[in-house]
C-alpha positions as a printed NumPy array, in Angstrom:
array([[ -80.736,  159.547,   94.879],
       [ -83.196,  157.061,   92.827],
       [ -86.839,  157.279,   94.148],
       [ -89.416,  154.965,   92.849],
       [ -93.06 ,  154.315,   93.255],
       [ -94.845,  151.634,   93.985],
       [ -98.54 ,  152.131,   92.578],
       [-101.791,  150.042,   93.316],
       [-105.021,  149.659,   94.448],
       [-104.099,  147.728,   97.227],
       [-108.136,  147.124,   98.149],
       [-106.342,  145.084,  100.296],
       [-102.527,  145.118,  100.273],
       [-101.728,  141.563,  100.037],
       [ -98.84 ,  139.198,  100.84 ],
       [ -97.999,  139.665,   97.373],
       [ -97.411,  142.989,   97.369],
       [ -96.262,  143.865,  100.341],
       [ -93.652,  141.318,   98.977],
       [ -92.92 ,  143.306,   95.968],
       [ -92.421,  146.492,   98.133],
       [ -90.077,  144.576,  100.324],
       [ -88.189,  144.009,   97.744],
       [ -88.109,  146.913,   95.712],
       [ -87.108,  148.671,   98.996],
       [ -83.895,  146.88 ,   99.08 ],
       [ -82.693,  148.327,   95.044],
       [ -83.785,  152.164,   95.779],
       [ -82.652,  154.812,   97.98 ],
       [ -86.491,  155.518,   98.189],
       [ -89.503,  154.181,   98.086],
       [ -93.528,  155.454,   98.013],
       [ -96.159,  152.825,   97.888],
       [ -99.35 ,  155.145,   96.598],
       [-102.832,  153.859,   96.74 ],
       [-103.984,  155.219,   94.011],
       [-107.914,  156.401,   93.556],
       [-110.007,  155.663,   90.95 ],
       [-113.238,  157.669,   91.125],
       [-114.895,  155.017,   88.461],
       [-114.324,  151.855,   91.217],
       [-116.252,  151.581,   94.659],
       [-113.666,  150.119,   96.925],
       [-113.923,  148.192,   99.726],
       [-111.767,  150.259,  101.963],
       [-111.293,  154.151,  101.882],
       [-107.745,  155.497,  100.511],
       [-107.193,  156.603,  104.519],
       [-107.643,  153.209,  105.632],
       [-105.46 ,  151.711,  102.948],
       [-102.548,  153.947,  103.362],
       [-102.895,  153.032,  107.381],
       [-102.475,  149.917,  106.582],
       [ -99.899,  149.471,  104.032],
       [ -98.054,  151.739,  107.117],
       [ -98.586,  149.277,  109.241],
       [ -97.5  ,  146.477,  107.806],
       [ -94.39 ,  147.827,  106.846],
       [ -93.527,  149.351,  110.093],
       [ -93.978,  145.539,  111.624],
       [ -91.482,  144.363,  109.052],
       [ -88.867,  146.654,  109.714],
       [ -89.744,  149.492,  106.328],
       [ -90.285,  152.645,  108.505],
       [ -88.56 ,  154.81 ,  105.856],
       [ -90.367,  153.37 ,  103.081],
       [ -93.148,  156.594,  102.523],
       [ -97.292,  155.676,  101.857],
       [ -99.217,  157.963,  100.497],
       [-102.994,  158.323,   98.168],
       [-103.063,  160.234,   94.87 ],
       [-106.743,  161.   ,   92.866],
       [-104.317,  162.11 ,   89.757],
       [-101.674,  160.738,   87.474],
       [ -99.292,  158.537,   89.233],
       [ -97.123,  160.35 ,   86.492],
       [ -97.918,  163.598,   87.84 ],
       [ -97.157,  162.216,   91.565],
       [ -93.488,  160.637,   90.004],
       [ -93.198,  164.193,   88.759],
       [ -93.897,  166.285,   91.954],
       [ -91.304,  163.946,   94.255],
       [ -88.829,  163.496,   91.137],
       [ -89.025,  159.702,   91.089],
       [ -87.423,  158.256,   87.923],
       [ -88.92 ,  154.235,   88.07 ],
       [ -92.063,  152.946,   88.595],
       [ -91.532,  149.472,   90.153],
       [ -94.689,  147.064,   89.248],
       [ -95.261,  143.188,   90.518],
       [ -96.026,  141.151,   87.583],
       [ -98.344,  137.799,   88.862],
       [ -98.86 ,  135.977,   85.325],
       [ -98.583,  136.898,   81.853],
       [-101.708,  138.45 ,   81.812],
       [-100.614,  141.262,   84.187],
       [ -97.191,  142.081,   81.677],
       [-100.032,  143.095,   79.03 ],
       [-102.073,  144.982,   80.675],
       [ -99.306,  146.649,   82.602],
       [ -97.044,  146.787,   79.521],
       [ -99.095,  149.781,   77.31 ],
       [ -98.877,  151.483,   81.193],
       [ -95.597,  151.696,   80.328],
       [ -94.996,  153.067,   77.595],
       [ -97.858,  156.194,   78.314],
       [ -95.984,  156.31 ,   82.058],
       [ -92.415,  157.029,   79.771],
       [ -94.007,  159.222,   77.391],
       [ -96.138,  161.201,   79.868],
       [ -92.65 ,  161.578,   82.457],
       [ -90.03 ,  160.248,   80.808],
       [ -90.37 ,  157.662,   83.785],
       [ -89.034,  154.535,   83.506],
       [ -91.138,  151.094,   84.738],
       [ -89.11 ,  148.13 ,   86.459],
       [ -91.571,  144.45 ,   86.639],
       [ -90.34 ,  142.863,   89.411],
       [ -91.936,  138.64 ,   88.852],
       [ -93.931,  137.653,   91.551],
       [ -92.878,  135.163,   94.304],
       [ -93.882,  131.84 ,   93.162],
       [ -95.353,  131.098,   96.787],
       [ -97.555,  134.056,   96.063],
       [ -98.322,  134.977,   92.46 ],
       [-101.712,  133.541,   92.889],
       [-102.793,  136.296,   95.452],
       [-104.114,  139.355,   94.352],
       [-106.65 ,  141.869,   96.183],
       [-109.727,  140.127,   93.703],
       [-108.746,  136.578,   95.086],
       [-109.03 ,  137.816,   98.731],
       [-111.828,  139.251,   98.737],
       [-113.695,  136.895,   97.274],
       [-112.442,  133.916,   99.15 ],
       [-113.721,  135.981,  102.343],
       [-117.312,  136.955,  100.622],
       [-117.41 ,  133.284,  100.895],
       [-116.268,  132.405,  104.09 ],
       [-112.186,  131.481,  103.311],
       [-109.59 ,  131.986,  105.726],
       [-107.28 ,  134.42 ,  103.967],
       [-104.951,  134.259,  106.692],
       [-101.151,  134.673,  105.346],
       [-102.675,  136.452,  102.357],
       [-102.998,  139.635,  103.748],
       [-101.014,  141.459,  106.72 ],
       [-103.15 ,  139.823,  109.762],
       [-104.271,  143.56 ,  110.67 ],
       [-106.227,  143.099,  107.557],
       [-108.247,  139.558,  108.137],
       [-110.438,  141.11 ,  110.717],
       [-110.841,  144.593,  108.883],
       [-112.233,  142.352,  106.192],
       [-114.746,  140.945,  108.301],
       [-116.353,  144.112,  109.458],
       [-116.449,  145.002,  105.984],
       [-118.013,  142.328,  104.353],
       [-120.67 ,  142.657,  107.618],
       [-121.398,  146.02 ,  106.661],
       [-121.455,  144.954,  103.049],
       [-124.197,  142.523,  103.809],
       [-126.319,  145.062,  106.032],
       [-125.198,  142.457,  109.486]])
């Protein structure tokens, strides 16, 4: 059985990746989408409320077996514990393949774990969580960005982020 991973921020899960997971979903026997935690960043939604999320949106499109879960640590030490073999990673532009690249190679060396870039969708390599967020500080739809669950968590957010 391969299992891969699926690591991110996801501070929100966008169209785009939710894309990637689809599709990653399809070339492994298993698949865990992990929100992983960076102490050093404030995000804009809690691990919890990321992982619900990511849930469901992929239990409305038909990915119930496809497993969600947070990690403070190494996503090499979380590849480790569940013996996946492949990190799977969306690449956007060519910016993301060199930042993602030297990743890599410390991901192989750390866990003799292997990483698979998947491009992104043309239709959607100009999403990413940065993008969303600030079209809605400013008062974008970013309908069909995000899952819809997501539009009006944003709101609240960005409400609470303003002191409304």
């Amino acid at each position: 059985m391969t299992i891969a991973v699926c690591p991110g921020s996801y501070d929100p899960v966008t169209a785009g990746h939710l894309d990637v997971i689809e599709r990653c979903a399809r070339f492994f026997d298993e698949v865990h989408v992990v929100v992983a935690v960076n102490a050093a960043k404030t995000p804009m939604f809690p691990a919890h409320t990321r992982v619900d999320i990511i849930r469901q949106a992929l239990d409305h499109d038909g990915f119930p077996d496809v497993k969600v879960a947070s990690t403070t640590g190494l996503i090499t030490d979380y590849c480790k514990k569940i013996g996946a073999t492949v990190i799977v990673k969306g690449l956007r532009q060519n910016g993301d393949y060199e930042a993602e690249l030297g990743m890599a190679l410390v991901n192989r060396k750390l866990a003799e774990v292997e990483t698979l870039f998947l491009p992104a969708d043309p239709v959607l390599e100009h999403i990413s969580s940065s993008i969303v967020k600030d079209v809605a500080r400013h008062g974008g739809d970013v309908t069909g960005m995000v899952p819809d669950g997501v539009v009006p968590m944003l709101d609240e957010a960005l409400s609470h982020e303003r002191g409304e």
